[in-house]
C-alpha positions as a Markdown table, in Angstrom:
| # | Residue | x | y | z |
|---|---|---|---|---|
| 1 | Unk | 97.4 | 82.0 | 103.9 |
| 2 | Unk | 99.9 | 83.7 | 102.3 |
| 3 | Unk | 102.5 | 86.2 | 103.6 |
| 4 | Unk | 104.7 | 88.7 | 102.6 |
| 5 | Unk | 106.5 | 89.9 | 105.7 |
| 6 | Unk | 109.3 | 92.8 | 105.7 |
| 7 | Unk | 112.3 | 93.5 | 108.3 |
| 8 | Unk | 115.1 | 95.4 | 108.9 |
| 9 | Unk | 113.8 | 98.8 | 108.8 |
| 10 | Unk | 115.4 | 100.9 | 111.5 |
| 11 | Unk | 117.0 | 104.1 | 112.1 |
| 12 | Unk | 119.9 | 104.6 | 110.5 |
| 13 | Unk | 122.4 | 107.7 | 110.0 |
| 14 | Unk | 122.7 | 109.8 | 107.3 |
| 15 | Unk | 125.7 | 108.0 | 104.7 |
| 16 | Unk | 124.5 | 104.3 | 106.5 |
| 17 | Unk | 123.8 | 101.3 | 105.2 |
| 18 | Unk | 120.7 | 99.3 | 105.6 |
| 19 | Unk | 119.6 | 95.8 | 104.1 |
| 20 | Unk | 115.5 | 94.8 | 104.3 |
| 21 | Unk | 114.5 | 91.4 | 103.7 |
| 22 | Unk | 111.0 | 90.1 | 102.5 |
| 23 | Unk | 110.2 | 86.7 | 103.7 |
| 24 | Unk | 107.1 | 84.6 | 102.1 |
| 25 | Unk | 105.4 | 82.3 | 103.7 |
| 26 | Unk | 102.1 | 80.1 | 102.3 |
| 27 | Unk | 103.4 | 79.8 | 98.9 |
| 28 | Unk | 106.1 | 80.3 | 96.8 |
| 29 | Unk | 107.3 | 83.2 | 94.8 |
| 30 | Unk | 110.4 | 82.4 | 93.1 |
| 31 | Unk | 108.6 | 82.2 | 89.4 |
| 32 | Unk | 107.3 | 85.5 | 89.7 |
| 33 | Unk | 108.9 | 89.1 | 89.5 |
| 34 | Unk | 109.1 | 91.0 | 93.1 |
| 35 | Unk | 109.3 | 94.7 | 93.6 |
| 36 | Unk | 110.1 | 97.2 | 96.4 |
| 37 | Unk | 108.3 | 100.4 | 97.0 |
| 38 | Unk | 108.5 | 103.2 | 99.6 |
| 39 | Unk | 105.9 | 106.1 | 101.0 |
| 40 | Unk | 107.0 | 108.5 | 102.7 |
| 41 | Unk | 105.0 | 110.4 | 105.3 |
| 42 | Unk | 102.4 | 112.8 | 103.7 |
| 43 | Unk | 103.5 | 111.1 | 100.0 |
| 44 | Unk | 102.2 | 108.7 | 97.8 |
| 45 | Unk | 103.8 | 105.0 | 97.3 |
| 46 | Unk | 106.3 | 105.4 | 95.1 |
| 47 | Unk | 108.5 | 102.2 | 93.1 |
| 48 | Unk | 111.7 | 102.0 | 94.3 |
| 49 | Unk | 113.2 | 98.7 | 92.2 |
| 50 | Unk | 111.8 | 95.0 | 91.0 |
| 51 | Unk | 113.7 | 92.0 | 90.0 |
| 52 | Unk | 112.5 | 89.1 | 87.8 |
| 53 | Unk | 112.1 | 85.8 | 88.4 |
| 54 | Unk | 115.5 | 84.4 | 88.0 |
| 55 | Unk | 117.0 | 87.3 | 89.9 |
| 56 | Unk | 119.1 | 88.1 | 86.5 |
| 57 | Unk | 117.2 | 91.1 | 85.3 |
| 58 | Unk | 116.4 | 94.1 | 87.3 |
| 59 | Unk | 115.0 | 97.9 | 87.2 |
| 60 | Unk | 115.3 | 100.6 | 89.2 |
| 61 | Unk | 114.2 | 104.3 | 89.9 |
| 62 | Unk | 116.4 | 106.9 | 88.9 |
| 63 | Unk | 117.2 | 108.0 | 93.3 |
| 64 | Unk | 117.7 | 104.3 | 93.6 |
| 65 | Unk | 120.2 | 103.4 | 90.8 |
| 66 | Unk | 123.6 | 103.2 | 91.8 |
| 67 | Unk | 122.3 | 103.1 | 95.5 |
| 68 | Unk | 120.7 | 100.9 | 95.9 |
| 69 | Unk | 120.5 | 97.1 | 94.7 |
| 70 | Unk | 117.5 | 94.2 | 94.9 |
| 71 | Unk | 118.2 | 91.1 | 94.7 |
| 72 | Unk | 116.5 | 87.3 | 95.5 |
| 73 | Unk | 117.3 | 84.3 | 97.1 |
| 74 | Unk | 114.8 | 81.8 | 95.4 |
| 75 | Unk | 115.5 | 78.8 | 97.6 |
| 76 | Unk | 114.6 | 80.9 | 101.0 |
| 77 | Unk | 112.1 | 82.2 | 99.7 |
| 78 | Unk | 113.6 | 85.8 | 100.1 |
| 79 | Unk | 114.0 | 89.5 | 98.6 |
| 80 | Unk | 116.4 | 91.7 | 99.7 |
| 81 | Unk | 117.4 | 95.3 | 99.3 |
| 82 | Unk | 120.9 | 96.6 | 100.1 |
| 83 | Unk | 120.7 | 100.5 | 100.1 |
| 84 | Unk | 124.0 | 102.1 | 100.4 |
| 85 | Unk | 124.9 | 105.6 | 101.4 |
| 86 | Unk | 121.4 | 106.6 | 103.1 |
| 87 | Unk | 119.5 | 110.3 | 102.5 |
| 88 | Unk | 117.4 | 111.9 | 104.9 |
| 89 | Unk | 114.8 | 111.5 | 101.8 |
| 90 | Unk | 114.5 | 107.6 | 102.1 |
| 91 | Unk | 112.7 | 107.9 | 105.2 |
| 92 | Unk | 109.8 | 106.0 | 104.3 |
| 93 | Unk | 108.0 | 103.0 | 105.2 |
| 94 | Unk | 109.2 | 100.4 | 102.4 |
| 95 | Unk | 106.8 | 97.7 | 100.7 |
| 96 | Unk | 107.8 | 94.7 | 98.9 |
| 97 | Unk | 105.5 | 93.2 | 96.5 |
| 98 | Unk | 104.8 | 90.0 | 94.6 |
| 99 | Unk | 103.1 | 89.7 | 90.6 |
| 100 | Unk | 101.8 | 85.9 | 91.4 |
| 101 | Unk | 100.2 | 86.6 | 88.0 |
| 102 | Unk | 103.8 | 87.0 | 85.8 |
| 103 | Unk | 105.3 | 83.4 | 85.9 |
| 104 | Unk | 108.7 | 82.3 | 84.5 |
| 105 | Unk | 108.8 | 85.6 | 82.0 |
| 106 | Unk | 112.7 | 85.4 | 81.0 |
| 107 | Unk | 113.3 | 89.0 | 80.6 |
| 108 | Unk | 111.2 | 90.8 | 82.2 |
| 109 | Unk | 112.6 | 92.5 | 85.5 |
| 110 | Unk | 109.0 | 93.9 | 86.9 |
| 111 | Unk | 107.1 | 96.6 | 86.4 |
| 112 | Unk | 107.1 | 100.0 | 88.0 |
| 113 | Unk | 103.1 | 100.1 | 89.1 |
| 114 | Unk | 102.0 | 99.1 | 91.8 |
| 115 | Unk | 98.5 | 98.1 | 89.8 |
| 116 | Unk | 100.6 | 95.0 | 88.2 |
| 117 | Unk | 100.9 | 93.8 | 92.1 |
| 118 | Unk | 99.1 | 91.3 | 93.9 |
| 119 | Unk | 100.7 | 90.5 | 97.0 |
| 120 | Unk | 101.5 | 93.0 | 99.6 |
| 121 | Unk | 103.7 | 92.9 | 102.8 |
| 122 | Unk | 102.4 | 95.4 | 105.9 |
| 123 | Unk | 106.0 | 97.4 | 105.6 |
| 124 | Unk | 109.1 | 97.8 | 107.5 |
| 125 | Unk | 109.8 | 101.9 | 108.4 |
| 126 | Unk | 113.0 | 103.5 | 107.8 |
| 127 | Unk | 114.2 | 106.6 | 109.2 |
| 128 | Unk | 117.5 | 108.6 | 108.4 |
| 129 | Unk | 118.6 | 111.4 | 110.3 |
| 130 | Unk | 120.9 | 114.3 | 109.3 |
């Protein structure tokens, strides 16, 4: 069975820093594009960045550039996402997310839908206070 398990949600300080990981398990993801997204309480899930396979091309939101930075380590298996200088507004629960059907594209950093992905982990929540 396959697994896409978050961590490192926790709360955290206005002007923090906070890195969450996304561990598979059951099967491999490092030939397909992974994303993060975010909900926040009472709001829709929202993209926050993807990376593509290689880990060389990535895309993010317009609140999460210059923040915030995804990245992959293909041999564990991992995503990560380093966000720097935390707002009260990125309390959320955070999602990463796998496209198992996008394989080896070479430039292609993910897509911003949710639609276009088919694996899900159950979240990790993050809370900032002012």
């Amino acid at each position: 069975q396959v697994h896409l398990v978050e961590s490192g949600g926790e709360l955290v300080q206005a002007g923090d820093s906070l890195r969450l990981s996304c561990a598979a398990s059951g099967r491999t993801f490092r030939s397909n594009p992974m994303a993060w997204f975010r909900q926040a309480p009472g709001k829709g899930r929202e993209f926050v960045a993807s990376i593509s396979w290689s880990g060389e091309y990535t895309f993010y939101v317009d609140f999460a550039e210059g923040r915030f930075t995804i990245s992959r380590d293909n041999g564990k298996n991992t995503v990560y996402l380093q966000m720097n200088n935390q707002k009260p507004d990125d309390t959320a629960v955070y999602y990463c997310a796998a496209d198992s059907s996008t394989v080896n594209e070479p430039v292609y950093a993910g897509s911003a839908s949710p639609y276009d992905y088919d694996h899900w982990g159950p979240g990790t929540p993050v809370t900032v206070s002012s």
